[in-house]
N, C-alpha and C positions, 0 to 999 in steps of 0.2 A: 508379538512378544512383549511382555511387560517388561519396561523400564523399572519401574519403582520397586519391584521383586525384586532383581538382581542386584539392587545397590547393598552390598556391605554397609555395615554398620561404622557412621562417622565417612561415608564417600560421598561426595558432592557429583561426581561428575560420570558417566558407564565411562569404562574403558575401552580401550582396543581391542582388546577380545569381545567383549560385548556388543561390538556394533559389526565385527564381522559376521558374526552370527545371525543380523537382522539380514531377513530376505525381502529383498527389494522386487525382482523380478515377476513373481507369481502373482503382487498385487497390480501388475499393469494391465494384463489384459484382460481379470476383471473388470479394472474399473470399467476398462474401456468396453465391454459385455455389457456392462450394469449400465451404463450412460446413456448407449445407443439405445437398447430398449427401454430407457425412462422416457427419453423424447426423440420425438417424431415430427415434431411442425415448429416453424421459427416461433421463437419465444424471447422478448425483451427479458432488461436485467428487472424490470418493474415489475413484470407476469412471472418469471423466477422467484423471485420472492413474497409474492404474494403471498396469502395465509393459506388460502385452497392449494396450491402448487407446493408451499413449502410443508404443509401436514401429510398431504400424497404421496410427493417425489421427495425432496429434498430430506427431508429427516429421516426416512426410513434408511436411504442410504447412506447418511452418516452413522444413523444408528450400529448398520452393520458393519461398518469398516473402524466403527468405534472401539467395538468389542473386540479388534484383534490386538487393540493395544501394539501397535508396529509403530515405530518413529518414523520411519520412512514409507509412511503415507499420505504426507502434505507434499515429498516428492515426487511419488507419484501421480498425484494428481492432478501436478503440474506438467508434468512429463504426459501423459494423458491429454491435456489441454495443448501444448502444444504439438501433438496429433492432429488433432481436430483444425487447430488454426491454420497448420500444413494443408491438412485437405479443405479447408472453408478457399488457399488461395487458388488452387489447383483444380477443386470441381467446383464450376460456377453453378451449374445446376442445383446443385448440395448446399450452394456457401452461407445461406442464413440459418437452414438446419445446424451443421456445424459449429457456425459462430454461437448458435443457443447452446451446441453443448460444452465448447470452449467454455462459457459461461459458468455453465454449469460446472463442471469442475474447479472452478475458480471458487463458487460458493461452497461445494461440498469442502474444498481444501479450509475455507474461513468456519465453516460447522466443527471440522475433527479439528482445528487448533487451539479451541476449548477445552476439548478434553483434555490436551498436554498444558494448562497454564496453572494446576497444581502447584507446581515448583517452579520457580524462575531458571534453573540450570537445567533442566528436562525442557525448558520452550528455548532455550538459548541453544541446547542440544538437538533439539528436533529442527533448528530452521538451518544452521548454519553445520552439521555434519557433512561431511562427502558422500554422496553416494554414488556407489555402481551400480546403471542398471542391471546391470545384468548378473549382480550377487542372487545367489539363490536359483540362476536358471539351470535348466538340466542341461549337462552334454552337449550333448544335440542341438542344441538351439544356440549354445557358445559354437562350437563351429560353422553349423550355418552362416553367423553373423560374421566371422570370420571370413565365410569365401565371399560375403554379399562384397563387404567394403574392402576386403582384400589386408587387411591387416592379419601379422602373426598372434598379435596380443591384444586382446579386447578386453580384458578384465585387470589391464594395469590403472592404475590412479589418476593416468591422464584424460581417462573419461570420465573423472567424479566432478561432479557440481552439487553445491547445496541446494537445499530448499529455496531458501531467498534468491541465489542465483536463477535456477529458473524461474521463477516471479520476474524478477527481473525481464529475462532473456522474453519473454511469454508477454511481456508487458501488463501482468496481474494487477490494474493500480489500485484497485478496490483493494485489493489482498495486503498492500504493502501500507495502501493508508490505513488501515485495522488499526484499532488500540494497542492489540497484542503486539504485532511485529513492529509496529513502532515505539513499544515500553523496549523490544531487545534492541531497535537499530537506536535510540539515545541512548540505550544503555551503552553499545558500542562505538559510539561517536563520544559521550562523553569521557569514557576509559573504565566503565565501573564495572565490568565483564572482563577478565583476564583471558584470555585464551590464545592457542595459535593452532593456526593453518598447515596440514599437510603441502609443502610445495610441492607443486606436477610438473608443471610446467614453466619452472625460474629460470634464468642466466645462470643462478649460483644457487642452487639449495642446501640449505644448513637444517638437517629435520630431527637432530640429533636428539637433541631435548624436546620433546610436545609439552608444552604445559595444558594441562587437564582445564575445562569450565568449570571458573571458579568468581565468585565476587571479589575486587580487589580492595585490599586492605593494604593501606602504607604504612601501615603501623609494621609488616610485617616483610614490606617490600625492601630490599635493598635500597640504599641510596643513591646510587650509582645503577638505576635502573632503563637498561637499552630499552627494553621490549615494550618504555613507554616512549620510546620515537616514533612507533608504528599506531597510536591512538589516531585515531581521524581526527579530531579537534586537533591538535598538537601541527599534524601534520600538515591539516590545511592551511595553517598561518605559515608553517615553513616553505609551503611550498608557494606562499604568495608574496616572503620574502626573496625566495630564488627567485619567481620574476622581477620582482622590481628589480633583484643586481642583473638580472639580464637584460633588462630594458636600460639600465644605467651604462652598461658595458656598450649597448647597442647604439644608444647615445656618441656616446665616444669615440665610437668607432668610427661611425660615419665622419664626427666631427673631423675629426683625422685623419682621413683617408687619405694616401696615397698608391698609384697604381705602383708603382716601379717595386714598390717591397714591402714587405710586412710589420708594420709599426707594432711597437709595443701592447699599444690599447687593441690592436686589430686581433694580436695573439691572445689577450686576456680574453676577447668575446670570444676567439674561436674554442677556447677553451669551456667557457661557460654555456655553449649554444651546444660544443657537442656532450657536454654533461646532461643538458638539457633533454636531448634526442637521445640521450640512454638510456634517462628517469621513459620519457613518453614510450619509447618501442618497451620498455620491459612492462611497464604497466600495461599496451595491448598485448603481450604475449601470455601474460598474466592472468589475465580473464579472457582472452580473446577481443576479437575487432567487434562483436556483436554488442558485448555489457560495454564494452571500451567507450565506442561511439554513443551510447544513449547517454552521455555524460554532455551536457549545454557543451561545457566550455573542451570535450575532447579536438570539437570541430576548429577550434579557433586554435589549439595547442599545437595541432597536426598539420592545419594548413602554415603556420609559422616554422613546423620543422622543412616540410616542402620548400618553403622559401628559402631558407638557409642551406637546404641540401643543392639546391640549383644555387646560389651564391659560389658554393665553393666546388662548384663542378665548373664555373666558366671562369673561377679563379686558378683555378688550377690549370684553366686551358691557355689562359690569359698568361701565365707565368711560363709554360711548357712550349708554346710555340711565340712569346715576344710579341702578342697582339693586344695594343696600350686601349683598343676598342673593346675587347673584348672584358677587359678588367674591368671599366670603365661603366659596361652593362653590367654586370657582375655588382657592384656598388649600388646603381640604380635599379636592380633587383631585388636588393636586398632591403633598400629606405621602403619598399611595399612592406616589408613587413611591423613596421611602424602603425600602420592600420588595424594591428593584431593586438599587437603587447600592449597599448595603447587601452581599449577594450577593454582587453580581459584585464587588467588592473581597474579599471573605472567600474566594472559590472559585478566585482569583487565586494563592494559597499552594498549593492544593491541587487545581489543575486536573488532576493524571496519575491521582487517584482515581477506584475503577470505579464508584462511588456519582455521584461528577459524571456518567462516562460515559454511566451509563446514566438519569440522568436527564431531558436531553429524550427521550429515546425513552419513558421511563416519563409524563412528561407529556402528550406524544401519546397516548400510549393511554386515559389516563385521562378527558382528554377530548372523544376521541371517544367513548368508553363512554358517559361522562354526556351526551353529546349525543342518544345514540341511546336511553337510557334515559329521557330528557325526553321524546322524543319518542313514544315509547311508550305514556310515561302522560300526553301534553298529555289525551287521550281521557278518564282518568280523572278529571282536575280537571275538565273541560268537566263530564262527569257530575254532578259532586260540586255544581258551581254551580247545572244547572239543577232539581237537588232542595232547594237551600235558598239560591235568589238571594234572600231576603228577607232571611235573616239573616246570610250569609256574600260576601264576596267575592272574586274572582280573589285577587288579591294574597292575600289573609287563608289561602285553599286552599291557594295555592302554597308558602306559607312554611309552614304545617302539613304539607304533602308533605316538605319539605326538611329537617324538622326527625325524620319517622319516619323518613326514609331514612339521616339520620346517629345512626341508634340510639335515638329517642325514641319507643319503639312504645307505654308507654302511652297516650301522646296518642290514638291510635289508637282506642282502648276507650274513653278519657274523651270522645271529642266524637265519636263514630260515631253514636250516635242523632240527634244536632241536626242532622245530614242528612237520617236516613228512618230510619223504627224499627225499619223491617224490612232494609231496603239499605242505610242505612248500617252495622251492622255484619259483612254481610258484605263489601261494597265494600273498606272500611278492614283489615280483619283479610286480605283476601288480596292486597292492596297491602303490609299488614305483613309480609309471609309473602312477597312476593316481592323485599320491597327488602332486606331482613336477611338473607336465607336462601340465596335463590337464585341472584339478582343479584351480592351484594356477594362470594357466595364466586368468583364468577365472575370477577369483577375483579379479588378476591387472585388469584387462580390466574394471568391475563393477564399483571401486573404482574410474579407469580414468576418469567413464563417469558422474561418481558421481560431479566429484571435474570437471570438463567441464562446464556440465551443469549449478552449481553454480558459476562458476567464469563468464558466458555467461551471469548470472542474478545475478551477485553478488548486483548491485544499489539495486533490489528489495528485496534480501535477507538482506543485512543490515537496509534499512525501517520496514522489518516486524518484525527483532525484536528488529528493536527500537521502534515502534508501541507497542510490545507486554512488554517491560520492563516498557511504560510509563502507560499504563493501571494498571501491576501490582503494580505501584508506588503508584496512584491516589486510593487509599484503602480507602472504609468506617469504617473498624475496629475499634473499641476505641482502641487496645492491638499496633495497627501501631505506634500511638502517640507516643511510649516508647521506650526505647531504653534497648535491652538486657546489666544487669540483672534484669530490673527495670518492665518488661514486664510478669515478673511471681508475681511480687509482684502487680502489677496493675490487674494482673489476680488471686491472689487470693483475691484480697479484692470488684473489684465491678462485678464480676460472683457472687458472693451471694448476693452482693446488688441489682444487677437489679430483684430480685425477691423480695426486699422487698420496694424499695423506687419507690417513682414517675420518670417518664421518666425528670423532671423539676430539681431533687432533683439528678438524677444520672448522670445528662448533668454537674450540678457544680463541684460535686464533680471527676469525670473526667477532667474535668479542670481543678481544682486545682490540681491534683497529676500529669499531664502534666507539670505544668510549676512549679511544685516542683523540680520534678527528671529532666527535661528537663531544666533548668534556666539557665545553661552556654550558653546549646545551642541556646537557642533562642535571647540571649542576643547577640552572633557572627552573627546571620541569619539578625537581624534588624540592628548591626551599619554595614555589611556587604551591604543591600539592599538601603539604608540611606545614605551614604558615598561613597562607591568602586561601588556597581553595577549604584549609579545613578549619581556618581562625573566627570561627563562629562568634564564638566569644567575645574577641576584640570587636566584633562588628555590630553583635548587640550592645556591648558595653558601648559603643559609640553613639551606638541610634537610640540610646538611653538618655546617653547625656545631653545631644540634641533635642531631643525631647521636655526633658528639664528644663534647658536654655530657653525654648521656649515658652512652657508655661510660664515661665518667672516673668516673660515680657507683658508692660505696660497692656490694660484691653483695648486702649485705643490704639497701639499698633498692629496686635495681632488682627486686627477689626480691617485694617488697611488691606484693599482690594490687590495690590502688590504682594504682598504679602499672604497674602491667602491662596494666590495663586500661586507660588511656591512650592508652602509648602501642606497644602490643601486644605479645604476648608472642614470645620468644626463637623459638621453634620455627618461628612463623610466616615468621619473618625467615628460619630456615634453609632452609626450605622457597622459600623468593620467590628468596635468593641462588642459588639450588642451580639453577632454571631462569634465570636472569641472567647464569652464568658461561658463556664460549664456551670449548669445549674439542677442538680437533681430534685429538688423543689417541685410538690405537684402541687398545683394551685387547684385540681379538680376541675378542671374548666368544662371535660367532658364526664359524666356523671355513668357508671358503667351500668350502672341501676335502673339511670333511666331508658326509655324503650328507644325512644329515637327512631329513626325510618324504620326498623324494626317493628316497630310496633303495629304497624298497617299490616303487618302478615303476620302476627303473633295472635292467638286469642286472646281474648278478654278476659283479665282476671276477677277471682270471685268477689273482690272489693271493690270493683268499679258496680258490679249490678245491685238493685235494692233489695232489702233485706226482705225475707217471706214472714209473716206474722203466723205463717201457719204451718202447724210440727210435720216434720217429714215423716211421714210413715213408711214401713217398706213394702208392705202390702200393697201398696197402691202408690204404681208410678205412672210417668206421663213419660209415655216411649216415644223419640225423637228419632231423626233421621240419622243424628250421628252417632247413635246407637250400632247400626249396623256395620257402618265404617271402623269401628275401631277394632274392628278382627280381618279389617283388612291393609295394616299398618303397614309399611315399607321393611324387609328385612335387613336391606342395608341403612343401618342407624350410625350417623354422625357424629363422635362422641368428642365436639369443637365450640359446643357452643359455652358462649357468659354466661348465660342462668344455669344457673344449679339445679338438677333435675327434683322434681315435686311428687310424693308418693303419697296419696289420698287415701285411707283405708275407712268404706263402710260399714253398715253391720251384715251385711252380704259377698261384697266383695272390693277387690283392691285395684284401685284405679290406677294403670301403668304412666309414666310419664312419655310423652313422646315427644320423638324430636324432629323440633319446630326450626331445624337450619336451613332446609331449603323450601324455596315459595311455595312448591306442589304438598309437602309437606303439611307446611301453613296453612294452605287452604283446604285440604281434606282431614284435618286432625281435628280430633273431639275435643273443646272447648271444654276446662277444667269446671269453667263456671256454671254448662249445661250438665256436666256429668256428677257436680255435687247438687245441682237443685234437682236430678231427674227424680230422684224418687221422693214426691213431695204428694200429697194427699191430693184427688181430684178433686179442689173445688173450683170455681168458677174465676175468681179472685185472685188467685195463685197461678192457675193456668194460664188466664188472660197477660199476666207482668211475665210469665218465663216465653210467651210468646213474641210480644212486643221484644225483648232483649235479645231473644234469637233473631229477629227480623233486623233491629240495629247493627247487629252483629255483621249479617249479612250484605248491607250496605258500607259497610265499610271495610271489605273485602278488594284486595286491588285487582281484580279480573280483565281490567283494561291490560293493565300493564302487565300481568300473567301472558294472554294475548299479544302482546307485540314481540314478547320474549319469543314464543313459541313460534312466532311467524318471523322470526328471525332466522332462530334454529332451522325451520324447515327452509327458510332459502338459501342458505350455508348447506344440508345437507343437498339440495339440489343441484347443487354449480360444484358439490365434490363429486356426485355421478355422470353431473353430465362429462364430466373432466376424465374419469374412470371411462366413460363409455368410448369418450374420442380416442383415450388411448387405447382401448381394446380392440375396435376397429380399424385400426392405426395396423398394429401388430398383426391380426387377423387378415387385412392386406398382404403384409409384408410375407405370411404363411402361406397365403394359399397359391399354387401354381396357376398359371397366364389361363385360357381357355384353350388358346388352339394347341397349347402342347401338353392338354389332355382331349381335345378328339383326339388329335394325333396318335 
């Protein structure tokens, strides 16, 4: 369904009725038809794109899913891919096939996002819409799905995700670092894309008003504008000054501590920690635990709410049953999380680092290892107890495990005997041997290839999660509006009001408590947007005047190596000015007259050969070979070239111009210079010089190079059949039935 059809005249953006109308569901199990039969054998992202692969497979099928002009077919075909990635975990047999076609869909989705980059509100529309899969399916297939997963309603809004989201969810990075989707995620990160979000799934949804995709203009914005709280720039500085007063409050708290009661600072953190844990749980209810977690710093936000949520679970025990221990751990559970806030404020300066990047990935693996390596050797401490439960126990084993394994292998030798005199030391010694040796090289090695592989993709790795912080930014939430502690009190007063007032009546009053507890802030966001972000003017006007300032300086200071390192050197400047000047000026450098490389496949014109002293007569010619060729001229004629076409007329007949734009052309076309000397009297003397000129002629013919073209050509069409034939075979397998269940 065309988009650009249906826009009224003066609309920016489809409407609601527009995109309910887009059928999402019929284009899935195409695609997934069209995939399976495209490929058949594991294929890299390098053999995917190839030129033979992408002329065969790939663009045909974008071709066709082009032409349906449907928005929600970059959806699609992410929804499709992660299918594939589904069954790549699930059938190992399968899982490299799959993973090619995973792939696959990932490119065809980057081919069809071309066609929609027309208009910047149509690419902003196609990535970030909601879709239902299941819009457009029949009946039948809506109940079906129905009884599978056991829901009453499978076509409500809590199952729409956009485009971008699934990229995300799919881990697309290729797709998300594109030009395209990253001209709309800075567009949405820096605020110049107006829009908002259907909420599905909020604490509090306010969906009263949708503002339409629109480019924003504050010439036209209110000044007192909420809905620039919810900008991902904007918000991520806010949200990294709630840490720090959370970290300042956690300070304090500790500093303060006492068990017996609840000091003042201790009530200010509780305050601030549980604002905290309300912004983090809605933000994963929000997108789900899926986008949630592929956020760096979700890991380090969540394990801090953990910590706090056991803080005032054993303060609460502590207070409830009069146990001064219990408060006490309570305290000293909660200074862990100092390891946290700590972090994530330092990592905050230097989040584009491939060291950050690849460190949750390098923490995953680490432990998982050690999970797996526990479990390994649980078998060995079990051993280790039932030979000396008298004088050893769990605990005592396990921490002498964890102490050889982090490099303390004499231990090893010094207490193997008080095991068993005989098994204990070899027990211990090839535990030693396996945890320093074997194991741990094994882990550098993992961890190398971890932090390789990321720094080899670190470009894509930074997009993805800048892709994924700006999605989480772009929040439908009412409770985002606010800013912690102001987000609990917004949250206790309209979670009961949306159950009692009109969606009209809950949209103002929302409003007003935004730009109540928000009014500082939005008052710096507008004379910020107003003034600094749009005061161009002042700012040339400044780097003018600097500019001045320093021409006017003495040349022996500006000469000064201090100084030039500043504010850069001379050369520079020549060079930046030299691409900055527009200059319509043609100097003629290139001559279009002249023949240039051209000329080696052009014939020879009639002013290069020597003049005949002898009268042409038409009676008598001297018939040439490229005589016969010129009635067998190409029908499809090129009407592209520079030269202006040349029309010759004898006293017999009129010599056609031909065109000389392609080599094969060039070199079978009759030579203007032979077809005016052809009819020239037979003397000896005349004959002899039209001779000689055709034979020069013919020497300087590029037929080398004709030749390598052509045996280029043929080995491109070679490796497109053999590539046809593997797929034909391919498929032809996959048709024909087994042998013995046709004797049978």
């Amino acid at each position: 369904m065309d988009f650009e059809g249906q826009l009224a005249p003066g609309q920016t953006a489809p409407t609601q009725d527009f995109l309910a109308t887009v059928k999402v569901f019929p284009l899935i199990p195409y695609l997934k038809k069209d995939v399976i039969s495209a490929i058949d054998t594991p294929l890299s992202w390098e053999q995917l794109t190839a030129a033979d692969v992408n002329f065969a497979v790939v663009r045909p099928l974008a071709n066709k899913y082009a032409r349906l002009r449907n928005m929600a077919v970059i959806y699609a075909c992410m929804v499709v891919r992660s299918y594939f990635l589904s069954q790549a975990a699930t059938d190992l047999a399968h899982s490299t096939v799959m993973s090619s076609r995973a792939t696959l869909c990932e490119i065809i989705a980057l081919k069809l996002l071309c066609h929609f980059a027309s208009s910047k509100v149509q690419l902003v529309a196609v990535l970030t819409t909601l879709w239902n899969p299941l819009s457009g399916a029949p009946l039948d297939v809506v109940e079906e799905v129905k009884e599978v997963i056991g829901q009453e309603d499978c076509s409500d809004s809590s199952h729409s995700q956009s485009a971008i989201e699934m990229a995300i969810a799919t881990k697309a990075k290729a797709f998300l670092a594109s030009i395209l989707v990253q001209s709309v995620v800075n567009d949405m990160y820096a605020g110049r894309i107006a829009f908002s979000i259907t909420a599905n799934r909020s604490m509090v949804a306010d969906n009263y008003k949708q503002r339409a995709i629109e480019m924003y203009d504050v010439r036209r914005a209110p000044f007192l504008d909420h809905y620039r709280l919810r900008v991902p720039r904007y918000s991520a500085l806010l949200h990294f000054m709630n840490i720090m007063l959370l970290l300042m409050t956690f300070v304090v708290c500790l500093w303060t501590q006492d068990i017996t009661h609840i000091t003042m600072w201790e009530a200010v953190f509780l305050v601030f920690a549980t604002a905290f844990t309300l912004q983090e749980y809605t933000a994963s209810k929000e997108y789900g635990w899926l986008i949630y977690l592929s956020n760096v710093w979700s890991a380090f936000d969540t394990s801090f709410v953990l910590i706090f949520l056991a803080y005032v679970g054993l303060r609460i025990k502590g207070f409830s049953y009069d146990e001064a221990d219990t408060s006490e751990l309570a305290f000293d559970l909660l200074a862990c999380g100092a390891c946290i806030l700590v972090p994530r404020l330092a990592f905050y300066a230097i989040a584009n680092n491939v060291v950050i990047l690849a460190l949750r990935s390098m923490i995953y693996e680490f432990v998982f290892f050690i999970c797996i390596a526990a479990t390994c050797f649980s078998g060995l401490l079990l051993t280790l107890y039932l030979l000396a439960y008298d004088t050893w126990t769990i605990r005592g084993i396990a921490w002498l495990m964890v102490q050889i394994w982090f490099g303390n292998t004499y231990l090893s030798f010094g207490q193997a005997t008080s095991f068993h005199p005989v098994l204990g030391p070899i027990l211990m010694t090839s535990f030693a041997a396996l945890a320093n040796t074997l194991l741990l090289t094994i882990l550098i090695s993992i961890l190398s290839n971890t932090a390789a592989r990321i720094d080899a993709n670190a470009n894509q790795e930074y997009l993805f999660q800048h892709a994924i912080a700006t999605i989480e930014g772009v929040k439908s939430d009412a409770l985002f509006s606010y800013q912690p502690p102001f987000n609990i009190l917004a949250f206790l007063i309209l979670k009961p009001a949306s159950y009692v007032l009109s969606p009209r009546a809950l949209h103002s009053a929302n409003v007003f408590l935004i730009r109540l507890t928000s009014f500082p802030i939005l008052i710096v966001i507008a004379v910020y947007e107003r003034h600094l972000a749009s005061g161009q003017e002042m700012r040339e006007s400044g780097r003018d005047a600097a500019r001045s300032f320093y021409q006017s300086l003495p040349r022996q200071i500006k000469n000064m190596p201090f100084v030039e390192y500043l504010v850069g050197s001379k050369v520079t400047d020549l060079y930046d000015v030299i691409f900055e000047v527009e200059d319509s000026r043609d100097f003629n450098l290139f001559n279009e007259s002249d023949p240039g490389d051209d000329a080696l496949l052009s014939p020879v014109l009639p002013s290069t050969l020597p003049a005949s002293p002898v009268s042409q007569s038409p009676s008598r010619r001297f018939v040439t070979p490229w005589d016969d060729m010129q009635t067998s001229r190409s029908p499809r004629g090129r009407k592209i070239s520079t030269l202006s076409p040349l029309d010759e007329t004898s006293s017999n007949a009129t010599v056609l111009s031909l065109d000389t734009t392609t080599p094969l052309s060039r070199l079978f076309a009759r030579p203007k210079s032979v077809a005016r000397n052809a009819a020239v009297d037979n003397e000896p003397d005349g004959t002899l010089q039209r001779i000689q000129a055709l034979l020069a002629e013919c020497r300087e013919l590029p037929v080398h190079r004709l030749k390598d073209e052509m045996k280029e050509l043929q080995e491109r069409q070679a490796r497109i059949e053999n590539l046809l034939l593997t797929l034909t075979r391919g498929l032809r397998n996959d048709a024909e039935p087994p042998r013995h269940a046709t004797m049978s």
